[in-house]
C-alpha positions, 0 to 999 in steps of 0.5 A: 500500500505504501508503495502504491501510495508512493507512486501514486504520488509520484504520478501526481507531482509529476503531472502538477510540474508538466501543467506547470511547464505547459502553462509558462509562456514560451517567452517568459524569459526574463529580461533581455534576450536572444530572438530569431538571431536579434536582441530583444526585451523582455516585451520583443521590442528590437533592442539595438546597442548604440553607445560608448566604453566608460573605463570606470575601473580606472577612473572611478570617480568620474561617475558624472559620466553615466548622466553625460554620455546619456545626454549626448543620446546614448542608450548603451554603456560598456562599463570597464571593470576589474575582477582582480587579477589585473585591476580592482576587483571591482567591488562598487558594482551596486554603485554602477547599477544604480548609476545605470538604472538612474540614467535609463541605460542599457550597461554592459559589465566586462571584465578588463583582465582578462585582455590578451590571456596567452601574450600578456603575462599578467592577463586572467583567464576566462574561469577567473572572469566567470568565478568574479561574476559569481561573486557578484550574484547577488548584486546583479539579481533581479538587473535582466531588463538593463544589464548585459555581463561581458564575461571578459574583454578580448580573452585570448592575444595573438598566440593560436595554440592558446586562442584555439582554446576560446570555444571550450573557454568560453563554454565552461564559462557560460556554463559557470554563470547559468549554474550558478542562476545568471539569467542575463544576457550573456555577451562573449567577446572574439579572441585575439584581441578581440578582432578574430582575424583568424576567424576562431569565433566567426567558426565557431559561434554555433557551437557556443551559442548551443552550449548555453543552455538558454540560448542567450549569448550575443557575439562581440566582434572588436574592429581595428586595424583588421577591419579596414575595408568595408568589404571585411566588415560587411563580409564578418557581420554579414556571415553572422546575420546569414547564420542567424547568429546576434553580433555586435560591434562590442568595441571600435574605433577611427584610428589604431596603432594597427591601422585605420578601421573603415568607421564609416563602414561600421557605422552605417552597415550595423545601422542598416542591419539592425547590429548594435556597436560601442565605440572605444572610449568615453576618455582617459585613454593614454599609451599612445591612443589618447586620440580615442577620447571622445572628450577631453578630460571627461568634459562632455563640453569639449568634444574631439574630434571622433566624439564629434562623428560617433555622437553626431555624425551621420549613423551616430548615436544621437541620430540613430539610438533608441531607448529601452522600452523598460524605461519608457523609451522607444514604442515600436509603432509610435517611435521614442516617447522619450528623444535624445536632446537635440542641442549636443555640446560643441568642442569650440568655445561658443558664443551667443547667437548673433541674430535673432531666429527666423520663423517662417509664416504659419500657413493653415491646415496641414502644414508646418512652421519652421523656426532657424537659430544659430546657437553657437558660433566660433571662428569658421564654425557654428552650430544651428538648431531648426524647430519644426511645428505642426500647424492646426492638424496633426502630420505624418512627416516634414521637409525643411528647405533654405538657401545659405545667403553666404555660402555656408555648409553643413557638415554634419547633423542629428535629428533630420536626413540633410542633403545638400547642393551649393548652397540649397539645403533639404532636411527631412525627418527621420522615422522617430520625429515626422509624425507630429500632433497638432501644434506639436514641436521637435528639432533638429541640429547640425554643425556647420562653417562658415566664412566672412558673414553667417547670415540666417537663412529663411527657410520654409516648411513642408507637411505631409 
């Protein structure tokens, strides 16, 4: 009897845990995640990374940086830690979540020691990694929506024998934090240092991926000297969109010691592809690479010159990030219900605009008014901001038009599509900004030149 009794409750406990598997949701999965090849948030709202590194392990008190690399438009920081081999260990990580939540920022975590393991002596492996991660657990309980573990920055250097180990490294690793309850996504970076260029990772990425046993590990391509031609890059990301494998640009940049990576090409073929990236670095760089800051001295006011083309160039953050639904960003049928500000700091010092703004007349129905301001000028530069309104009924799109009365020129923008010819400009809205409500305001800017006067052009608004 104790037998039958036995198994009869057996029986019954079983049958409660298969109703209980059934009625989960196929997509109750936590947090961010790995769907159809592409990140997604916990909702399936498409989530594409669009930001910068902050070398935080170095600098840790520069935590102003969270708010001011959110300004400048970005939805993702990758934040620089140490597990202890090499740097810190980074033990202020309630400190950064918090920082990351506050910002309403996507943050990927990586451990920085383990940089080129198999060449640099000094370098921690990928166990070392996952052992300092799970030391962490329970400051990174309950953070799926918003943070994403970068179990080690570019783990393996140039040695082959030792870099032919990255699958089975990473592997155990992935295996490491899934045992011990890691639910996040999961983000793996390329071995030699980072830039795979003997295609470790690229061959081997299934394999990966079906080891963890969530199916949720995104793959980090670094791009540098080896990837100098578009047709590398296209070639690289192109084979991971065709296997239906998640890639990102985990870190890159527009000059390196090892050569000059196509950023163009980076930029505008991960915009088109729906790939997210994050470029290299925020500031503080030194060793002979100081010309990857961003800013001067963590001074959002003093961009240089590739902070300038990441955050406002064409396919840069400003005009291309979104942010994450979960704080309220991005609605995949209306656009973002929270925009990137459209005023960015510039790195000559400005002075107060010069002539008052033009407006065009407001015509009635569907139409729009249009409203030009120079908002800051230096010598042979100035920065412009044009506010578009809709008039008495609501529109589904707007095109701006002028004509430099003295031969000034856009070199670049946010916020709008801007084409030019001599001294004719077109500017239209981007898919997030065109469909204005009645009365309904939004902008655009841009950074321009100019030579002998800069007189405001009058330009005219059209509604669709």
């Amino acid at each position: 009897m104790k037998r039958k009794i036995a198994i009869v409750c057996a029986a019954a406990v079983a049958l409660l845990a298969s109703v209980l598997v059934f009625v989960k949701p196929a997509d109750a999965a936590v947090g961010l995640r790995v769907s159809g090849g592409r990140i997604v948030e916990a909702n399936g709202t498409n989530v594409v990374m669009r930001g910068v590194s902050h070398p935080h392990v170095w600098y840790t008190s520069q935590t102003s940086s969270f708010a001011n690399i959110k300004a400048l438009g970005a939805n993702t920081v990758r934040v620089v830690l140490g597990s202890g081999q090499r740097w810190g260990p980074s033990n202020d990580l309630a400190t950064v979540v918090s920082l990351c939540r506050t910002n309403r920022l996507l943050c990927v975590l990586e451990a920085h020691d383990t940089t080129g393991y198999g060449e640099e002596g000094a370098a921690a492996t990928l166990d070392q990694a996952a052992s300092y991660w799970i030391s962490q657990r329970s400051v990174l309980a309950g953070t799926e929506n918003f943070i994403v573990i970068n179990i080690g920055n570019e783990p393996f250097g140039n040695n082959e024998s030792v870099s032919a180990t990255w699958p089975t490294a990473t592997s155990s690793a992935i295996g490491r934090l899934r045992n011990a309850g890691f639910e996040h996504l999961i983000m793996v970076d390329a071995p030699m240092w980072g830039q795979d260029w003997r295609f470790i990772m690229r061959d081997n990425a299934q394999t990966v991926f079906n080891a963890d046993p969530q199916r949720n590990t995104v793959f980090s391509i670094h791009m540098y000297g080896v990837f100098d031609t578009a047709a590398e890059i296209q070639d690289y990301l192109g084979r991971f969109r065709t296997a239906g494998l998640p890639i990102v640009v985990g870190e890159f940049g527009h000059n390196h010691s090892d050569g000059n990576p196509d950023e163009d090409t980076i930029m505008s073929y991960t915009q088109a592809n729906g790939i997210g990236y994050i470029g290299w670095s925020w500031s503080g760089n030194g060793g002979g690479v100081e010309y990857l800051d961003m800013v001067t001295n963590f001074d959002p006011a003093q961009l240089t010159s590739w902070g300038q083309r990441i955050f406002n160039g064409a396919n840069g953050i400003r005009q291309t990030s979104r942010e994450l639904s979960w704080f309220g960003g991005t609605n995949p049928t209306t656009g973002p219900t929270t925009r990137p500000p459209t005023t960015p700091p510039t790195t000559p010092p400005t002075t107060p605009p010069t002539t008052a703004p033009t407006t065009s007349p407001p015509p009635a129905g569907r139409s729009c008014t249009v409203a030009y301001s120079v908002i800051g000028q230096w010598q042979g530069g100035f920065q412009g901001e044009v506010r578009v309104t809709a008039g008495s009924s609501a529109i589904s799109g707007w095109t701006v038009s002028w004509s430099f009365p003295s031969g000034q020129t856009v070199n670049q923008s946010w916020n709008a599509t801007i084409t030019s010819s001599g001294a004719n400009v077109t500017a239209r809205n981007v898919s997030y900004n065109g469909s204005l409500g009645a009365g309904a305001t939004t902008a655009f800017g841009f950074i321009g030149s100019w030579n002998g006067t800069n007189t405001n052009p009058t330009p005219t608004c059209t509604a669709s």
